[in-house]
C-alpha positions in Angstrom: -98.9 164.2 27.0 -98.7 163.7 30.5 -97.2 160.1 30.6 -98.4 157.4 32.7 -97.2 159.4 36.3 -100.6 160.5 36.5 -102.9 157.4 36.2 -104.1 156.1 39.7 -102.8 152.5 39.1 -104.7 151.7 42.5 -108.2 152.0 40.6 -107.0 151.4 37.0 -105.0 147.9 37.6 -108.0 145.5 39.3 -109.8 146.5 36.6 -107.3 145.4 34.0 -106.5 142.1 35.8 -110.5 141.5 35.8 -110.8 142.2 32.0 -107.6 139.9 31.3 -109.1 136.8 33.4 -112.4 137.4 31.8 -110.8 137.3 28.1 -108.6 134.2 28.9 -111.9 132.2 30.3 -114.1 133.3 27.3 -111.0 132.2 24.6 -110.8 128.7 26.8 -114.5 128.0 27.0 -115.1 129.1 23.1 -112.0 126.5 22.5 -113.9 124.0 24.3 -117.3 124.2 23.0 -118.0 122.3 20.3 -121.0 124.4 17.8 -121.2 128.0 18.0 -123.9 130.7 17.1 -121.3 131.9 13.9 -117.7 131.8 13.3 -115.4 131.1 16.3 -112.5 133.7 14.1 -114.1 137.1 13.2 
């Protein structure tokens, strides 16, 4: 294993902090919609 030293955070954070603000608007807007195609807990 060579540990988290040699990940370039520069490329690998924005990406992160893009996928996290994604999941928290997709969990607020399924909250707020009222019918859904299915269950709203898999």
């Amino acid at each position: 294993m060579t540990g988290f030293e040699d990940i370039n955070w520069a490329l690998i954070a924005p990406i992160i902090v893009i996928q996290l603000i994604l999941m928290v608007t997709a969990l607020i807007d399924l909250a707020r919609s009222e019918g859904t195609n299915g269950p709203k807990i898999l």
